[in-house]
C-alpha positions in Angstrom: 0.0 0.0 0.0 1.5 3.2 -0.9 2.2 5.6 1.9 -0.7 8.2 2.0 0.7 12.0 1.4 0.1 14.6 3.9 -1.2 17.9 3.9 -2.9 20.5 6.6 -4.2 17.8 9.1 -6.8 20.0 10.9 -8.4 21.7 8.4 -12.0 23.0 9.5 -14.4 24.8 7.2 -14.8 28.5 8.3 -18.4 29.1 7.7 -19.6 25.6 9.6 -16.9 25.1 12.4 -16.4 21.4 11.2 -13.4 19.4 10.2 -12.7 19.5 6.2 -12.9 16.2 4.8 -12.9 16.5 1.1 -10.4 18.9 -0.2 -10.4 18.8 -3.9 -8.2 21.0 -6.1 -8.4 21.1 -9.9 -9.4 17.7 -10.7 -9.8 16.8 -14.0 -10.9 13.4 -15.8 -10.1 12.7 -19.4 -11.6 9.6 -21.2 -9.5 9.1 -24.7 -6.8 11.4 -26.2 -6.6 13.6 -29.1 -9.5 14.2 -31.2 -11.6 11.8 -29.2 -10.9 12.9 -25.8 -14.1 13.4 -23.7 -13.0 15.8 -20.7 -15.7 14.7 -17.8 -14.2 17.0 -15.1 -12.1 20.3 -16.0 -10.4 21.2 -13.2 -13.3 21.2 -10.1 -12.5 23.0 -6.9 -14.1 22.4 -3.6 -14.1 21.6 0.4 -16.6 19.5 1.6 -17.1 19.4 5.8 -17.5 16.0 7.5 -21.2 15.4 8.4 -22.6 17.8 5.5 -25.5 16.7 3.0 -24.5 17.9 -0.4 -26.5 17.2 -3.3 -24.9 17.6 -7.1 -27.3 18.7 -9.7 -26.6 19.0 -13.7 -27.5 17.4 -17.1 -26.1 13.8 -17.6 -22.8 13.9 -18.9 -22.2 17.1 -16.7 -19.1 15.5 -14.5 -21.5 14.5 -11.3 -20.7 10.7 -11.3 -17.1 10.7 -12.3 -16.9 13.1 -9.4 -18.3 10.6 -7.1 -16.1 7.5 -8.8 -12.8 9.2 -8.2 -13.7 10.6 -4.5 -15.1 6.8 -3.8 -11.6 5.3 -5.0 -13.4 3.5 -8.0 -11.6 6.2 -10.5 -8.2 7.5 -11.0 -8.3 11.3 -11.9 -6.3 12.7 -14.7 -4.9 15.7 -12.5 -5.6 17.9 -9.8 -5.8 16.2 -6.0 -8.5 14.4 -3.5 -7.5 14.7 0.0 -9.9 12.5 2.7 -8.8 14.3 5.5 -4.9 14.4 5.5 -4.8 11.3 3.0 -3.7 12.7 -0.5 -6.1 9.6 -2.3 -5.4 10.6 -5.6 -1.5 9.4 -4.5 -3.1 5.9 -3.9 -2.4 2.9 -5.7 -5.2 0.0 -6.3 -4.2 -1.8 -3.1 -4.6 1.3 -1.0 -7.7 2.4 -3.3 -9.3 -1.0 -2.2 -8.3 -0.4 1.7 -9.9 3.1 1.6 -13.5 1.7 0.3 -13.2 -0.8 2.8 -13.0 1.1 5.6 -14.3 4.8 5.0 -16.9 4.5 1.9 -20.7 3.7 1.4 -22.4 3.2 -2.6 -26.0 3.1 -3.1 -26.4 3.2 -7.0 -29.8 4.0 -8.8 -29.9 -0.3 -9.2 -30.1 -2.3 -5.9 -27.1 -5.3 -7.0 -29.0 -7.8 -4.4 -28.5 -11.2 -4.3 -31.9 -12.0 -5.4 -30.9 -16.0 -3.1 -30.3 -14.1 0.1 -32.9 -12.2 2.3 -32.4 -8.6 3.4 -30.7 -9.9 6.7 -28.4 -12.1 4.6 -27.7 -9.3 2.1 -27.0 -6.7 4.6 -24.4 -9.5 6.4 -22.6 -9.7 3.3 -20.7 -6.2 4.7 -20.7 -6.6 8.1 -19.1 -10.2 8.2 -16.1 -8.2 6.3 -16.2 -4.8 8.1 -13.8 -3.9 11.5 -16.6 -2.2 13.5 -20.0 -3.2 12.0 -23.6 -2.6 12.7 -25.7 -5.2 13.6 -27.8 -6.4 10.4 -30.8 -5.5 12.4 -30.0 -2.5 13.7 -29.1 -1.1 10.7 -32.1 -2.4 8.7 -34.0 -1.0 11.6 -32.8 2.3 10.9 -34.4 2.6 7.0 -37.7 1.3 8.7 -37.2 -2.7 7.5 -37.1 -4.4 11.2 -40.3 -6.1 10.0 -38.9 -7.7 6.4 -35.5 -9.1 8.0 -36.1 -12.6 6.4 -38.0 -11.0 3.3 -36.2 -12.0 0.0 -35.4 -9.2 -2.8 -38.4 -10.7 -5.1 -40.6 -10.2 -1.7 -39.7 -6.4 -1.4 -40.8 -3.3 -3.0 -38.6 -1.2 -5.5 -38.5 1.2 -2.5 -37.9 -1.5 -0.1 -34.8 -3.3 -1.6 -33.2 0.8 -2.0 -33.3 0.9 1.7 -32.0 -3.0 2.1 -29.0 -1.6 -0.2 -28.7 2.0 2.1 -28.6 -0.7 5.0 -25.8 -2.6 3.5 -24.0 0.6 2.8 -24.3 1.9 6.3 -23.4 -1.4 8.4 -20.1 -1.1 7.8 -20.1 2.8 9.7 -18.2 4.4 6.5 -17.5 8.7 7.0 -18.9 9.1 3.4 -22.3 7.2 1.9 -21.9 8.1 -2.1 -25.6 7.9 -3.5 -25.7 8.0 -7.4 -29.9 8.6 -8.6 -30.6 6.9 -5.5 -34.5 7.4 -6.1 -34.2 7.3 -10.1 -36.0 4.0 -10.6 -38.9 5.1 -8.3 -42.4 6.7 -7.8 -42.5 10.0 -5.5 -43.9 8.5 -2.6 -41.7 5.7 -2.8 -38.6 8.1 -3.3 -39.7 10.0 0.2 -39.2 7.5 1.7 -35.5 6.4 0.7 -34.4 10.4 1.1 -36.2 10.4 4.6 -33.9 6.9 5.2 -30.4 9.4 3.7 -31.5 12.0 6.0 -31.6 9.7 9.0 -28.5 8.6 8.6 -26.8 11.9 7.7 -28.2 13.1 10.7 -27.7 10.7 13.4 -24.8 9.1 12.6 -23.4 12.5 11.0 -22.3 10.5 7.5 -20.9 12.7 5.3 -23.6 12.3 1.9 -23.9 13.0 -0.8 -26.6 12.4 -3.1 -26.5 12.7 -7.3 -30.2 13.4 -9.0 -31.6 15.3 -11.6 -34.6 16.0 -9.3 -33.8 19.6 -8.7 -36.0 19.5 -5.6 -34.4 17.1 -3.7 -31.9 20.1 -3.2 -33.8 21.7 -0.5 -32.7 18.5 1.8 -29.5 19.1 1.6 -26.9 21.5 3.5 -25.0 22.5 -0.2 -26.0 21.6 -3.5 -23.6 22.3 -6.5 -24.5 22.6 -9.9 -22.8 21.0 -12.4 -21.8 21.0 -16.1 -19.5 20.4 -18.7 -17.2 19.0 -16.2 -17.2 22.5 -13.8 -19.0 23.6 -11.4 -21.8 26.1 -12.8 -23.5 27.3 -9.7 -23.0 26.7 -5.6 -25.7 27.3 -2.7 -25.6 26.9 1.2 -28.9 26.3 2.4 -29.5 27.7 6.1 -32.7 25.5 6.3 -32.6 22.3 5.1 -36.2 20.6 4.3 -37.3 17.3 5.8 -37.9 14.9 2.4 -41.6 14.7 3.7 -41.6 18.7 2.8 -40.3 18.2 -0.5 -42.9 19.3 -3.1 -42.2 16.3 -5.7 
């Protein structure tokens, strides 16, 4: 594993009083070269504090998900720097990308990637049995409302239902970042409430730093920042002083 690179080891976001733990300086992606080079991030600039809720806004193709591959250690950028806390993880190599995910990162992607064979118990398990400090199965399927379909199998759940099974999974291993790319894409309004409301719980109480990618511009309101996005920059940047409850959200 390569050594992780240093930087400022403290470093606390002025406006909210809380420790920095993105710190992203002109990052840039590039997929191809010469003529046929597609440039998904052009040098993006941002802090983000631990425990915020940010959601990332913008047309598809706009940057937002290679964003979230490179600060989730599933990309390598092209240039610029990711610091998680005082970890330089655009130094990584794959060993130390893999150790990273392990320990510190949560995905929930707009498809569930159940295993349809295993209930949401046995799902959820699949984390903890390989995680340092995990969550019970059950309390963490308690927390996104699903203490009464423990032994329920995928094909016996809701759309809705196996989301949250999948937040659960996410969240047993206690990462410091959930990554949520169109989390509520495949599903109704109602059904969508209630997978932000489970986000929202877990941003709050556990203080998970989250943050959620959707083309639903009103799911912004839920969040703490929300950054526009597109062609590769950022286009536009709001701090919301209230943040809305998902059951307030006028879908």
């Amino acid at each position: 594993m390569a050594a992780p690179p240093q930087t400022e080891p403290d470093a606390v976001d002025p406006h909210l009083g809380r420790q920095i733990i993105y710190r992203v300086e002109n990052l840039a992606k590039v997929y191809g070269s010469g003529s046929n080079a597609v440039h998904a991030l052009r040098g993006t600039t941002f802090d983000v504090a631990e425990g915020e809720m940010l959601v990332l806004l913008g047309p598809s193709g706009s940057g937002k998900s290679t964003l979230l591959n490179i600060l989730g250690g599933l990309d390598h950028a092209s240039g610029g720097k990711v610091w998680f806390f005082d970890h330089e993880i655009t130094a990584f190599d794959d060993d130390a990308l893999t150790e990273y995910r392990r320990r510190s990162v949560g995905f929930v992607f707009q498809f569930y990637n159940l295993v349809a064979s295993l209930t949401a118990r046995e799902n959820v398990s699949l984390i903890t049995e390989i995680s340092e400090d995990p969550m019970d199965p059950v309390e963490a399927l308690a927390m996104v409302g699903l203490e009464e379909r423990l032994d329920h199998f995928p094909a016996q759940l809701s759309g809705g239902e196996q989301q949250r099974v999948a937040i659960a999974r996410a969240i047993a291993k206690r990462p410091r970042v959930l990554l949520c790319d169109e989390p509520t894409g495949a599903l109704d309004s109602q059904t969508g409430t209630r997978v932000l409301a489970a986000l929202d719980q877990v941003n709050r109480e556990l203080g998970t730093t989250t943050f959620i990618i959707t083309h639903n511009a009103v799911i912004a309101d839920m969040a703490g920042e929300v950054m526009l996005f597109g062609d590769g920059q950022i286009a536009g940047h709001r701090h919301n002083r209230t943040r809305k409850s998902p059951l307030e959200l006028s879908w």
